[in-house]
N, C-alpha and C positions, 0 to 999 in steps of 0.2 A: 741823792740820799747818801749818807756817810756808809762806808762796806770796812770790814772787820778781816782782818784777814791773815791766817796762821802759818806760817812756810817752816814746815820741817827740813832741815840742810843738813843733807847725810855727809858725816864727818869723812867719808870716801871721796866726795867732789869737791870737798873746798880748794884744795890745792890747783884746781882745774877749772874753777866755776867760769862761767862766760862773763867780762865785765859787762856785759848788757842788762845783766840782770839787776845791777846796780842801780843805772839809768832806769829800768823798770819799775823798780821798789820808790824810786825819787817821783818819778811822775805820780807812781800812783800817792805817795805819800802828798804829794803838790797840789792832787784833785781833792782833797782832804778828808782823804781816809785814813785809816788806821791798818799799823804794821807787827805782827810778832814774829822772832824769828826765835825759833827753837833748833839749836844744832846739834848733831852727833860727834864723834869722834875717834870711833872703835880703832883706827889705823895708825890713830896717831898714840894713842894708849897703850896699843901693840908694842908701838916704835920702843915707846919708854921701858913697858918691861921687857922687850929685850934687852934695851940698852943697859937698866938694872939687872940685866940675868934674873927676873920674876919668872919661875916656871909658873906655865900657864896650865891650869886649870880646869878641865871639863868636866860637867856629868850631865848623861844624858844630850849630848849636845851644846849645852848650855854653856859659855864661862861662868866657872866660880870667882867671886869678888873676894878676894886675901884683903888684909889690911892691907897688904904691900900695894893691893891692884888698885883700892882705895887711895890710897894715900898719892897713886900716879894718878888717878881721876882727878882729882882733888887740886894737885899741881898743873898736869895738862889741860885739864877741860876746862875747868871752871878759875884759870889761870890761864899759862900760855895762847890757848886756841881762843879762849871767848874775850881775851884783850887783842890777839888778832883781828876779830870779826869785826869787833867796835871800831876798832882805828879804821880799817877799810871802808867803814861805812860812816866815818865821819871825813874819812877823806873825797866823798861823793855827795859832801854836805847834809846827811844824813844824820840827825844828833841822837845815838843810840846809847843806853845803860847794862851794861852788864848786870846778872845776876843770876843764881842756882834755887832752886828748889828752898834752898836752906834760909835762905833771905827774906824775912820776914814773915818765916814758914810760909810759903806761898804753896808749897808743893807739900802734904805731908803722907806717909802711907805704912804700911805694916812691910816686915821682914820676911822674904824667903827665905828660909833659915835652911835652908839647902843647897844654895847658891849662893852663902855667905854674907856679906854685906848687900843686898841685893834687895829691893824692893818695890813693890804697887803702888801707886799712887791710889789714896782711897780717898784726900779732898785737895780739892784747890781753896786758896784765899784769893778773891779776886783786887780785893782791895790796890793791892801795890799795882797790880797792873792795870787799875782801873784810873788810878793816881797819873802813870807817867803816860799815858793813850793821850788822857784828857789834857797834857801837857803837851802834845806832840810828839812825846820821845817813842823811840822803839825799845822795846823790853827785847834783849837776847840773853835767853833764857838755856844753862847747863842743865842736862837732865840729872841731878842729886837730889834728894829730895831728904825731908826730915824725917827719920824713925823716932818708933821711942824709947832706945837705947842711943841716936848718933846718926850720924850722915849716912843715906842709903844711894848707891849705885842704881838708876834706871834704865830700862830701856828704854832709850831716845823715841822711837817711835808710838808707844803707849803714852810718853810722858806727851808729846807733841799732842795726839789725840785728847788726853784727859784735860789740857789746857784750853782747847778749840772747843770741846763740849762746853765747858765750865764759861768761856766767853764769848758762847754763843756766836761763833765765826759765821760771817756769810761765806767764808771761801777757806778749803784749806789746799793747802798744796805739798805736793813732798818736794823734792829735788833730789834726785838719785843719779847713779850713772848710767839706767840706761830709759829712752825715750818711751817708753810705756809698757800696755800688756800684751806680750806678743802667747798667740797661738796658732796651733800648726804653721810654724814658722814666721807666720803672718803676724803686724798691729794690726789687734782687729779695731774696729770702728765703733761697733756698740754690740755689749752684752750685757746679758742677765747675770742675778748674781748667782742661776740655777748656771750657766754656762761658766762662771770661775767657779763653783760649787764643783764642779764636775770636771776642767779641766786638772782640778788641784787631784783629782779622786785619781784620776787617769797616769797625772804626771810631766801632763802639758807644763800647771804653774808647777814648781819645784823651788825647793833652796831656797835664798834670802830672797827669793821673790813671793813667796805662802807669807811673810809676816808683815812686808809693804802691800801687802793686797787685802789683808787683814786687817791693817791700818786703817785702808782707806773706805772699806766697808765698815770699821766701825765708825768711821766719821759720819758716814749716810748713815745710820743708825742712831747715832748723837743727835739728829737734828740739825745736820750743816749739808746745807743746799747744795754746795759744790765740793768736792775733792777729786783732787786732780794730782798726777804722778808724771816727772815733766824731767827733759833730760839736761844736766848740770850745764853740759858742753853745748845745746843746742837753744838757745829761748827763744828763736824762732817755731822750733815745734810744738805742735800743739798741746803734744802727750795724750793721756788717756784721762776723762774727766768722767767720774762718778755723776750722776746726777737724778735726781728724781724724774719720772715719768712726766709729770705735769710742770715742769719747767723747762726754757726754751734750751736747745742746746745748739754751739755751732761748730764744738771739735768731737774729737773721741768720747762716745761713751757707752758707762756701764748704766742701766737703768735699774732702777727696783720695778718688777715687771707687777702689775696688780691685775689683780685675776677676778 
């Protein structure tokens, strides 16, 4: 049976990524399944407003999106990095399409207007991606998405999820830089989501690891069978796989516990 399958590629690991993982998108692409790859970019957008001298912007934690910080998304991400990705993966015989949010409004959502050009995805159009699947191509997809004033800046990781719900993935994956959920020092094997509920309480999860783990619990909530969080440098590990209770599992995982 054909499997669906959505890989969030944190703009942290591209420059690192393992080329195995290449060979793995090709096979699975070969068994005749379907691929999207949604990528981030934050380091490399970094780079640029240094390079521009863009003072960077917080509140609350948050980056704020300037026009300025737009206009580098806009160049790097959904330019430089996402014609990167394609050529590498057409170099693997891979025949992949670039495209952002803004492209045939695939992505559209409301403004944080507090965080500046910043925005939620509030719908997908599945159409374009339903167009190049049924062609074989892979959709790599910039997380920008359309306001109703203009191009809005997303977070890669919400964008990644609101796609995989909307396309009903059998599989989602992230790709980050480190090999799963670790607590008290340990990857653990399998938890509830009352045991990252708690470790997040505690301070076990912390930092950019509370919003990948949030990610991927909202994917088990979306309706997608599997999400898994896998380490860029490693595709031999198995990482940490989300899974429902009543489906089979053979690596790491977190289950929804039903009481």
């Amino acid at each position: 049976m054909r499997q669906r399958k959505i890989v969030k590629l944190g703009g942290s690991v591209w420059d690192t990524l393992h080329p195995d993982y290449f060979k793995e998108w090709k096979a699975w692409l070969d068994a005749g399944h379907e691929l999207v790859l949604i990528h981030g970019g934050g380091p490399a957008l970094s780079a640029y407003c240094a390079l521009q001298q863009i003072e960077r912007v917080f509140r609350d934690g948050r980056r704020v999106t300037t026009a300025d910080v737009l206009t580098g998304a806009e160049r790097v991400l959904a330019g430089e990095m996402q014609t990167e990705i394609v050529a590498a993966l057409g170099r693997h015989d891979i025949q992949a399409v670039g495209l952002s949010g803004v492209d045939g409004q695939t992505l559209t959502g409301k403004q944080l207007v507090e965080l500046g050009a910043v925005g939620e995805v509030d719908q997908v159009e599945t159409g374009l991606f339903e167009l190049l699947l049924a062609n074989r191509y892979v959709p790599v997809v910039t997380s920008l998405l359309q306001g109703p004033e203009g191009t809005l800046n997303c977070n890669g990781d919400d964008c990644a999820i609101a796609v995989a719900v909307a396309l009903q993935a059998d599989r989602f994956e992230m790709i980050t830089d480190v090999p799963g959920i670790r607590i008290d020092g340990t990857f653990r094997q399998t938890l509830t989501r009352e045991d990252i509920e708690t470790a997040i309480a505690s301070g076990q999860i912390y930092g950019g690891m509370i919003p990948k783990t949030d990610a991927l619990l909202g994917a088990l909530t979306g309706g997608i069978e599997v999400a898994v969080i896998r380490d860029g440098k490693q595709p031999d590990h198995p990482g940490t796989t989300l899974q429902e209770v009543h489906h089979a599992f053979t690596t790491t995982d977190i289950r929804t516990a039903t009481y």
